[in-house]
C-alpha positions in Angstrom: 13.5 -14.0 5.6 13.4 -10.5 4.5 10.5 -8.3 6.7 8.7 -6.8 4.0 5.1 -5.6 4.6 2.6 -4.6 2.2 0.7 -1.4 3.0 -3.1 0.8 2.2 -4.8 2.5 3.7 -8.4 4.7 3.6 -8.8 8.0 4.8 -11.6 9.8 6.9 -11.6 13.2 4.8 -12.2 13.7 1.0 -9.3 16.1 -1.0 -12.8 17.8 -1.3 -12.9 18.2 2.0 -9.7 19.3 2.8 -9.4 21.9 0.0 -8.2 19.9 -3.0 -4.9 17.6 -4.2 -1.9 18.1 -2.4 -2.9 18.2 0.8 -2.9 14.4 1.5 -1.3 15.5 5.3 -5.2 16.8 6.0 -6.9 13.8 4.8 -6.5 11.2 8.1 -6.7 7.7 9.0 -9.6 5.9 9.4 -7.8 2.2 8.8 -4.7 0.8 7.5 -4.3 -2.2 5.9 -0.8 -4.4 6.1 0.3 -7.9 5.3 3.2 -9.4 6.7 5.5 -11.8 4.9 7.5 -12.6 8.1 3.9 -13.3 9.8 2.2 -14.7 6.8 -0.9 -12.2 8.0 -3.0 -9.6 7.3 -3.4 -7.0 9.9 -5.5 -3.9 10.3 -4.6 -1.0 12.0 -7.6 2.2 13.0 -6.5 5.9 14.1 -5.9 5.0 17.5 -3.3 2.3 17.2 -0.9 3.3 14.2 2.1 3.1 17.0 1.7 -0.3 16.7 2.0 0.5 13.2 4.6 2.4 13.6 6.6 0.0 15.7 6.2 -2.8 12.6 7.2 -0.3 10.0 10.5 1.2 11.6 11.3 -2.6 11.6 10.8 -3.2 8.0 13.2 -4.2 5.3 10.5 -2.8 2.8 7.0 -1.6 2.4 5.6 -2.4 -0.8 2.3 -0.6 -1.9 0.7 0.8 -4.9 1.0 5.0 -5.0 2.5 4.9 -1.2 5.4 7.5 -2.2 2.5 10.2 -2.9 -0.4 9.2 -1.1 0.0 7.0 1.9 2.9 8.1 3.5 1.9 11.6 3.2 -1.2 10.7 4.8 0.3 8.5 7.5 3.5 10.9 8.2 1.9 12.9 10.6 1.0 10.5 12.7 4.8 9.2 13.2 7.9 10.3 14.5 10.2 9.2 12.1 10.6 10.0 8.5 9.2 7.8 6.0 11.1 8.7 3.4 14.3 7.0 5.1 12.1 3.4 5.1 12.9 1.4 2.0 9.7 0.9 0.0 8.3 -0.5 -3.5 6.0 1.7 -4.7 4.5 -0.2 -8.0 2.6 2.2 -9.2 5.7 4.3 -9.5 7.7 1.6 -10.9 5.0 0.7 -13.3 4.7 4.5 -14.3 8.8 4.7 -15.2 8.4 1.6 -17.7 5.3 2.9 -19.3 5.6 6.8 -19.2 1.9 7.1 -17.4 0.0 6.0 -14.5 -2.5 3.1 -14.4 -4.8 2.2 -12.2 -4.4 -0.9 -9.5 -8.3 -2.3 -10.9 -6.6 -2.6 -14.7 -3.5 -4.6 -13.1 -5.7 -6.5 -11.1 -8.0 -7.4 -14.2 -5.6 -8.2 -16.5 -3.0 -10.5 -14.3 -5.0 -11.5 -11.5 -8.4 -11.9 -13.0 -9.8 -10.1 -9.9 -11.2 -6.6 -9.7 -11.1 -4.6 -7.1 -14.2 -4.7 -4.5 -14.8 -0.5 -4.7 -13.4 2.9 -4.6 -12.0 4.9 -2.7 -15.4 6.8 -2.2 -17.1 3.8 -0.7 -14.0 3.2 1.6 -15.5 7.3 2.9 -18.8 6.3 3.0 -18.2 3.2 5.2 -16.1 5.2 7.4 -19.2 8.1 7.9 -21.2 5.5 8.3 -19.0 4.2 11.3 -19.2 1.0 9.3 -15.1 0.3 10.3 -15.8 -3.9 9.5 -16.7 -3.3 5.8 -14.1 -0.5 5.6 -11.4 -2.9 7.0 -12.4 -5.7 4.3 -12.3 -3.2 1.5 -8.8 -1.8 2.8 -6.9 -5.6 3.0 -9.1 -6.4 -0.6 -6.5 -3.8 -1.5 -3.5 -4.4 0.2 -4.3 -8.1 -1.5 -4.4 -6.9 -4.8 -1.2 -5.7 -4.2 0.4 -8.1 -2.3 -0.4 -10.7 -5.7 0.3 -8.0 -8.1 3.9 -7.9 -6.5 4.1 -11.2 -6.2 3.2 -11.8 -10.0 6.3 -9.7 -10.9 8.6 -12.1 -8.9 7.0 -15.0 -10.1 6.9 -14.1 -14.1 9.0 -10.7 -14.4 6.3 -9.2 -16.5 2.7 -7.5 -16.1 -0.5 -6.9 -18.6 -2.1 -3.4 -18.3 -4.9 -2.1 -20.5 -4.2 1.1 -22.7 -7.2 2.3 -24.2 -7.8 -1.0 -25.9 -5.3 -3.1 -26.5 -3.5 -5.0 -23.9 0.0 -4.4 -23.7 3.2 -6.5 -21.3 5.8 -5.0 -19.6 9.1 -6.6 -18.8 9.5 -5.8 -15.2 11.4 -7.0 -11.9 11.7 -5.7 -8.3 15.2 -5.6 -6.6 15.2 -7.4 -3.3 16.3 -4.9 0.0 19.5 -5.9 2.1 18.1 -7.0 4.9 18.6 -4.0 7.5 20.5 -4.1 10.5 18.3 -5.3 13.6 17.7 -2.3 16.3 18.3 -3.0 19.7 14.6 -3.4 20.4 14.7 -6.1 17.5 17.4 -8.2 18.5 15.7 -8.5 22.0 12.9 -9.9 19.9 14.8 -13.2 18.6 
C-alpha cells in the first residue's frame, strides 16, 4: 500500500497580521491536520510536535491537500529541514484550477459531490486558536482534511467532479495519477 497522507492545516496569524498575501512563511502553526491511508487515521499535530510531522511526511509517497503548493507548505516550510517541494504531492485545488481555468473553493466541491459543507472558515479556525480553544480548532482542521480526503477519493472512485459556477453546475472529467511507491530510507526499512 502506497503511504499517502492527506494534509491542512490553520494558522495562528492573519495575512492581516503579517502584512498581507504572500507572506504565508509569517503566518505559523497553530494545528495540522493529517490522515493516513497506511494507518487508516486521522492525526493532529500543534506547534510543538511537527517533527513528528515531519518524520511522517519525509516518509510519504504523497501528500494530497487542497491549495498545499501555495499555502500549506509555505506555511509549514519553516518549521522543517527538508524541502517540500522535493515531496510528491496532489494539490486538487491546483489540479482542479488547470481543467477549469479558475480556482474554486473546497465548500462548493464539498456541496456539490459530497453533500457536506464545510464546518467554518478559516477566520473561526483564528478565533479558536486566540481563544486557546486548540479541541474545536483540531475538529475544524481534520473536518477539512475530511473534506479532502472524500473529495480525492470521489475522483478515484468516479473520475469526475461537480463544481458550481455562478449558477449552473458544471462536471469535470478528472483523474489523479498514482506515485511510484518511493524507495524506503534506512530509518524506514528498520521499521518493517
Amino acid at each position: 500500500m502506497l503511504n499517502k497522507l492527506v494534509l491542512d492545516l490553520e494558522t495562528q496569524k492573519s495575512f492581516e497580521e503579517v502584512g498581507g498575501f504572500g507572506k504565508n512563511h509569517l503566518l505559523k502553526v497553530s494545528v495540522v491536520g493529517v490522515y493516513s491511508y497506511p494507518l487508516n487515521k486521522y492525526l493532529t499535530f500543534t506547534e510543538d510536535q511537527i517533527y513528528k510531522l515531519g518524520e511522517m511526511l519525509s516518509e510519504a509517497d504523497l501528500v494530497i491537500g487542497f491549495n498545499i503548493i501555495n499555502f500549506d507548505f509555505q506555511v509549514l516550510q519553516p518549521y522543517l529541514n527538508f524541502p517540500l517541494k522535493d515531496i510528491p504531492t496532489l494539490d486538487i485545488l491546483s489540479e482542479v484550477e488547470k481543467l477549469i481555468g479558475h480556482r474554486v473553493k473546497l465548500d462548493n466541491l464539498a456541496q456539490m459531490n459530497l453533500g457536506t459543507a464545510k464546518s467554518g472558515d478559516g477566520l473561526q479556525a483564528l478565533k479558536f486558536y486566540k481563544l486557546g480553544q486548540m479541541e474545536e480548532l483540531k475538529k475544524y482542521c481534520l473536518d477539512d482534511v475530511k473534506i479532502t480526503k472524500e473529495i480525492y477519493d470521489y475522483v478515484g472512485k468516479y473520475g469526475k467532479l461537480l463544481y458550481k459556477d455562478y449558477f449552473e453546475t458544471k462536471e469535470i472529467k478528472i483523474s489523479f495519477t498514482e506515485p511510484a511507491q518511493r524507495k524506503p530510507t534506512s530509518r524506514q526499512a528498520s521499521l518493517f
